[in-house]
Phi, psi and omega in degrees: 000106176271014177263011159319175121287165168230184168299324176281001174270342165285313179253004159285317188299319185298321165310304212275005188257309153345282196304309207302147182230155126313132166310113179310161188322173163212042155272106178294346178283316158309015196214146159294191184266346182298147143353301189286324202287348188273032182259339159286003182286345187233049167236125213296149185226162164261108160289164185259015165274324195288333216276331204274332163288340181275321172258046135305309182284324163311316183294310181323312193298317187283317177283007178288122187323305197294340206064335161342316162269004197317118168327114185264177149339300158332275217275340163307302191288317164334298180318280190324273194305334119014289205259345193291289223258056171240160182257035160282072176255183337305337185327313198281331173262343175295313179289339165274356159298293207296300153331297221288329187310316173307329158302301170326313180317298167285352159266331171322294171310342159309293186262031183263286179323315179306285167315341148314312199273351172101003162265137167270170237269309214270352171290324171316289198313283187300016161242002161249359123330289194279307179280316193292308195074008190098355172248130156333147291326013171271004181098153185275000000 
C-alpha cells in the first residue's frame, strides 16, 4: 500500500521542523546593553519546541507497528542538528549526543545482522556507501 506515509515523507516534516525558527525575545532586558548585542533583537533562533517536534516524528518512525518507517541517517541527523543548534543549551547538545550514540547504536546493529547473515565486512561497507546511501535497511 503506497497511499501511506513513508520515510521520505517523514524526514521532509522532520527537516522542515529542523530547519524551522522562532523570532528571538524583543525584550530588551533578555540582552545586554551594549550596542553590539541589541542587533540580536532581530535575529531568528531555533527553539526546543521545533526541535522536540522533529523528534516527535523520530519517535512515530520508530515505533510505527509495520517497521516500515524505520528511521535512517536523515532523520537522526535532522533530529540532532535541531537540538545542536536550538537555544535550549546544554539540554540541546546533551540531547544531540544521546542521539547520535543512539544512531552509532543501531548501525552496529546493522552491521551485526548484515554479518550474520554470511556478509562480510568489506561487502557491508561498500553497500552501504555506494548503494544504501545512508538509508535504513542498506545500512547507516
Amino acid at each position: 500500500n503506497n497511499n501511506g506515509a513513508n520515510v521520505v515523507a517523514y524526514n521532509a516534516a522532520i527537516t522542515a521542523w529542523a530547519r524551522s525558527t522562532s523570532r528571538a525575545s524583543s525584550n530588551p532586558k533578555d540582552f545586554p546593553t551594549s550596542p553590539a548585542s541589541m542587533n540580536n533583537l532581530s535575529v531568528t533562533s531555533k527553539s526546543k519546541s521545533a526541535a522536540l517536534s522533529a523528534e516527535r516524528l523520530l519517535q512515530e518512525m520508530r515505533n510505527e507497528p509495520t517497521g516500515r518507517l524505520q528511521p535512517d541517517v536523515i532523520s537522526y541527523s535532522a533530529v540532532i542538528s535541531a537540538y545542536a543548534t536550538c537555544l535550549d543549551q546544554p539540554h540541546g547538545l546533551e540531547r544531540a549526543n544521546d542521539l547520535l550514540h543512539e544512531l552509532e547504536d543501531l548501525a552496529v546493529r546493522e552491521h551485526l545482522e548484515s554479518s550474520s547473515r554470511g556478509r562480510d565486512a568489506r561487502r557491508y561497507e561498500t553497500r552501504s556507501i555506494g548503494v544504501g546511501g545512508g538509508r535504513h535497511p542498506y545500512g547507516f
